[in-house]
C-alpha positions in Angstrom: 56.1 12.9 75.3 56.3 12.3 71.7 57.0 8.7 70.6 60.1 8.4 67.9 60.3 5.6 66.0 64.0 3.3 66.3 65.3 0.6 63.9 67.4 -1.5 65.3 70.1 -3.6 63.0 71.0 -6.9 63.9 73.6 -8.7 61.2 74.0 -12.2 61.5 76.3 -15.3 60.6 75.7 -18.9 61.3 74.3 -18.1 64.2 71.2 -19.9 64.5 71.5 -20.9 68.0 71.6 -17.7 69.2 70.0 -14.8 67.2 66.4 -15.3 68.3 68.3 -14.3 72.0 69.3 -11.2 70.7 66.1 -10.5 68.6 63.9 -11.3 71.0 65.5 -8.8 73.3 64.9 -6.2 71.2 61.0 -7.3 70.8 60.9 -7.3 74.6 61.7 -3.8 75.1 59.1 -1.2 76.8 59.2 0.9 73.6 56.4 1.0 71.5 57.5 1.8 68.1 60.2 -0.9 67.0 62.0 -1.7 63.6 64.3 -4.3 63.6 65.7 -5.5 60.9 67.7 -8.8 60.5 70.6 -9.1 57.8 71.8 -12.7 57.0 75.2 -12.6 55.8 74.8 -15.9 53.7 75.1 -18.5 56.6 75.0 -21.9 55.8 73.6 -23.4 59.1 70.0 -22.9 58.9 69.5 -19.3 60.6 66.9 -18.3 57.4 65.1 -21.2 58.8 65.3 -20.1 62.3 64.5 -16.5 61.1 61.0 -17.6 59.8 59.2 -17.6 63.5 59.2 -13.7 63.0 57.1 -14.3 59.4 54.2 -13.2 61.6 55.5 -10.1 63.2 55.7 -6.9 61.6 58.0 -5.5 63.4 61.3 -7.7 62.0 62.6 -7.3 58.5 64.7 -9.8 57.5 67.3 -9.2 54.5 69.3 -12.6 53.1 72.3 -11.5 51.3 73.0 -14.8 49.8 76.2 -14.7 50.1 79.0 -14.2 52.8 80.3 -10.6 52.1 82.0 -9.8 56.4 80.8 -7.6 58.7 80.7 -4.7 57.2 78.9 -5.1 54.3 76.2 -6.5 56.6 76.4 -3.8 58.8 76.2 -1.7 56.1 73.1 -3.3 54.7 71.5 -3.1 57.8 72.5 1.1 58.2 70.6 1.2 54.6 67.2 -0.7 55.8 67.0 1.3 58.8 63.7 3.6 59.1 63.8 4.8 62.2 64.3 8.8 63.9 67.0 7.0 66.1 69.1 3.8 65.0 71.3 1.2 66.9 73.2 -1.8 65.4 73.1 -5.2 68.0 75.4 -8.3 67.8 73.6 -11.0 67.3 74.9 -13.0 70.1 74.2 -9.9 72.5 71.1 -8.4 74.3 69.5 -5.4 75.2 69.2 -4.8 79.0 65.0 -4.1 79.7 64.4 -0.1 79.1 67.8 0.4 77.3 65.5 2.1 74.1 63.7 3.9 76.0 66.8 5.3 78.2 68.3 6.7 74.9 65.5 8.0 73.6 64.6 9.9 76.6 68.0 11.2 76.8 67.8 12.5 73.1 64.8 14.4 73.8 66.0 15.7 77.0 69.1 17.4 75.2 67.3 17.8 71.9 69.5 18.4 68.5 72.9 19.2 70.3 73.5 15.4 70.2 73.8 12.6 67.5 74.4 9.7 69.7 73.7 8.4 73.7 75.7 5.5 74.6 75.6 3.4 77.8 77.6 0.5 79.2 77.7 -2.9 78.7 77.4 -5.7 81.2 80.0 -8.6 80.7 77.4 -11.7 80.9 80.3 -13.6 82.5 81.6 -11.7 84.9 78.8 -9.1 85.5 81.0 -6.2 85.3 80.8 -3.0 83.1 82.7 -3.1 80.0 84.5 0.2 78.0 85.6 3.5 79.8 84.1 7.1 79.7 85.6 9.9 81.4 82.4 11.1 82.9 79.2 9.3 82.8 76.7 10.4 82.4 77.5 13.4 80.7 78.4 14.7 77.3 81.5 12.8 75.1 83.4 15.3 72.8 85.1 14.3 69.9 88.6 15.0 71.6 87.0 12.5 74.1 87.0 10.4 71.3 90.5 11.0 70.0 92.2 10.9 73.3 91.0 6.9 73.9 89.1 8.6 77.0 86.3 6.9 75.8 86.8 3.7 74.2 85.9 -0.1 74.7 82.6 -1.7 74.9 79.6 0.5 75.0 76.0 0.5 73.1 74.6 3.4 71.6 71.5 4.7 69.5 72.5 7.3 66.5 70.2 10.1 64.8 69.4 9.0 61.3 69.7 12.2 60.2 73.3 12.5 61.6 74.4 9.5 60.0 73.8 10.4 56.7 75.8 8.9 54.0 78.1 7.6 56.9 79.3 3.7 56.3 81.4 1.1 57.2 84.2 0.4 55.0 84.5 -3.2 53.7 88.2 -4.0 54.7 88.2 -2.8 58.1 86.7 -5.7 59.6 87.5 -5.3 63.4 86.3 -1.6 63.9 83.5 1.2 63.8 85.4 3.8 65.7 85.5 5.6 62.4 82.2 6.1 62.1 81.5 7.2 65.2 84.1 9.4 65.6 83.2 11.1 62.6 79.7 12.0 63.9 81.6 13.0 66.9 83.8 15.4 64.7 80.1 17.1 64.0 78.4 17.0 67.5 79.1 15.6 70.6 77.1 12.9 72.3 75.8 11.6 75.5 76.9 8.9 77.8 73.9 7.7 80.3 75.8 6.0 83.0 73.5 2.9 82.6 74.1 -0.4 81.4 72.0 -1.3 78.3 73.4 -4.4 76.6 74.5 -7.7 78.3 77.7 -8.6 76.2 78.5 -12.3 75.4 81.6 -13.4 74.9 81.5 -17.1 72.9 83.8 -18.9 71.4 83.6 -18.2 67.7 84.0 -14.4 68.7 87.4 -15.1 70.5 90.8 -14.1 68.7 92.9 -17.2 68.9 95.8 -18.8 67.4 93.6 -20.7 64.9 91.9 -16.8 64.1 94.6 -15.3 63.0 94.0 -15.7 59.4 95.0 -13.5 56.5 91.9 -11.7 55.8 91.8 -10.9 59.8 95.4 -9.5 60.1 94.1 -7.3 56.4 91.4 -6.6 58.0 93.0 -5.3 61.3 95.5 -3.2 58.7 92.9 -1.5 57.2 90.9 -0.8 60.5 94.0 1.2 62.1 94.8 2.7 58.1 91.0 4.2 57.8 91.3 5.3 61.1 94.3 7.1 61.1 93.9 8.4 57.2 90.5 10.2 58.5 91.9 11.4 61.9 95.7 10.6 62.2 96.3 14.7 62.0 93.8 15.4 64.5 94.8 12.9 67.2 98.4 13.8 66.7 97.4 17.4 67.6 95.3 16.8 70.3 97.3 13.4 71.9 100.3 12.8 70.3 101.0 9.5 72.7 97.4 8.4 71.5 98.4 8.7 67.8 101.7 6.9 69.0 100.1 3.8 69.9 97.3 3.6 66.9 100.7 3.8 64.7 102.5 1.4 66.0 99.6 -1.2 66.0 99.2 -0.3 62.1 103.2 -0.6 61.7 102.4 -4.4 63.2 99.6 -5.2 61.0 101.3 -3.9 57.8 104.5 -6.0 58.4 102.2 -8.6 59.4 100.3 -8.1 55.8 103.6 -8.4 53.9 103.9 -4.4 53.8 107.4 -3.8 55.3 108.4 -1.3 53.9 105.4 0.8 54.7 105.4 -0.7 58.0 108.6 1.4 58.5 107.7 4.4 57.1 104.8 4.7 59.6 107.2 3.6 62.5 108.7 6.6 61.3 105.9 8.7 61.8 105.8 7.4 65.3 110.1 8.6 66.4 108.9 12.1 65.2 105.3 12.2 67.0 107.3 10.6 70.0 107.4 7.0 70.5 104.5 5.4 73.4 104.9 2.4 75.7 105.5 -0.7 73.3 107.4 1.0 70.3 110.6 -1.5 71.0 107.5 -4.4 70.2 106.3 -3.0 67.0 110.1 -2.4 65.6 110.6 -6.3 66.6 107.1 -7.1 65.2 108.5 -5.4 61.9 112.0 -7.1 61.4 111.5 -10.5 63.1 111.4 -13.3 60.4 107.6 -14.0 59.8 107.5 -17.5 61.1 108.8 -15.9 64.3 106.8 -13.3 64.8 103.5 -15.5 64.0 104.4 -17.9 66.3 104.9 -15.1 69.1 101.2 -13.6 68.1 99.6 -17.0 68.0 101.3 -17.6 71.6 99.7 -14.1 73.3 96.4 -14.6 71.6 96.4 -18.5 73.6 97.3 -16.2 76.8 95.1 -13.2 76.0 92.4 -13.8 74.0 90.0 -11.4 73.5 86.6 -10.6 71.6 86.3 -9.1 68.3 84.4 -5.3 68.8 83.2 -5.7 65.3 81.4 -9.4 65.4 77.9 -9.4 64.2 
């Protein structure tokens, strides 16, 4: 069987403690031909220094940015160094399961062209358990898969390249890469193994808490849900309008949370006409509560239920 070459993307921020883990999970794969490429996104605690074991090994690329620019402009330097036939993008406080390359690589040869991405699960490293949902696995995901949140949560995929294309993240929309994904979805569908392939850690600096809810995250939350439903809104409102409901409503929370009232109501607005879904009453308080109020309620369920950032590199 012929032998496709795979970059795999690994963005990194002071995390010097624990992106040799993730690296050398990658290295320890029974896949022959390996990229992987390491973006620093300017950290400050000596991961450059850490990074300099690889010097050696010319398999590992490593890019310093110099400066701290988020996630996705790390990710994004990262889609732009990869090589590869087939690409994947790791956290750097992750790890590949052994033979997770090789299972999607397989699978991409098995099916051919018809598919620009294979996903599996992930494994929760603290509670052993398989993260994200899939309707049917393994089988094939559609875009309408996509749309309908019948696929969703954590997973870990390789892409074709060539799919790809010109596809990036955009820099404001810190906390998401649905977009992406879903727009190579729009084009073919993929293919959902049934395996787990990454081991998914969930540490402390990745953990949405009352001392994380900063500005530039709640922006960045805005503009996830905004980009989202600006590229797809009309598409998931066709196909599941109590889907488009609830992506609404979370944007109507962020933009009153960003200052943006007004538009907050307009998109509420959207939501009565597309037919309100299970927590509309919450956004509409979220909206005309008095902002100290309402940030001490968030910074209450984020000490309850706090979860991990999708989008941490």
């Amino acid at each position: 069987m012929h032998t496709s070459p795979v970059s795999i993307g690994i963005t990194t921020y002071n995390r010097a403690h624990l992106v040799t883990r993730a690296i050398d999970s990658v290295l320890a794969q029974d896949y022959p031909v390996l990229d992987v490429v390491v973006v620093d996104d300017g950290s400050t605690d000596g991961t450059l220094g850490v990074l300099q074991r690889y010097d050696g090994d010319p398999r590992v690329r490593v890019i310093a940015l110099g400066r701290n620019g988020g996630i996705p402009v790390a990710k994004n330097a990262a889609l732009d160094a990869l090589t590869g036939e087939f690409g994947g993008l790791l956290d750097s406080d992750d790890e590949l399961l052994p033979g997770a390359i090789r299972s999607c690589v397989e699978a991409f040869q098995q099916l051919g062209d018809a598919v620009s991405q294979v996903f599996g699960h992930c494994v929760s490293s603290s509670t052993g358990a398989a993260t994200g949902y899939v309707s049917r696995a393994p089988g094939f995901i559609t875009y309408e898969d996509g749309l309908c949140d019948r696929f969703g949560g954590e997973h870990w995929h390789l892409f074709r390249r060539a799919d790809l294309g010109s596809l990036r993240f955009h820099a404001e929309a810190l906390t998401s890469e649905t977009y992406v994904w879903h727009a190579m979805l729009r084009q073919k569908p993929a293919y959902h193994v049934g395996a787990p392939l990454r081991l998914y850690h969930q540490s402390g600096d990745d953990r949405i808490s009352s001392a994380a809810v900063t500005a530039r995250l709640a922006r960045g939350r805005m503009m996830a849900y905004r980009v989202y439903l600006e590229r797809f809104g009309d598409d998931v409102r066709a196909a599941c309008p109590r889907r488009y409901s609830e992506l609404a409503q979370e944007l109507a929370k962020w933009e009153s949370w960003c200052g943006e009232r007004r538009r907050a109501v307009r998109t509420l607005i959207s939501v009565m006409r597309a037919g309100p879904a299970r927590g509309f009453m919450g956004a509409v308080a979220v909206t005309v509560f008095p902002a100290g109020l309402r940030d001490a309620a968030y910074r209450w369920r984020a000490t309850v239920r706090p979860r991990k950032d999708s989008a941490a590199g």
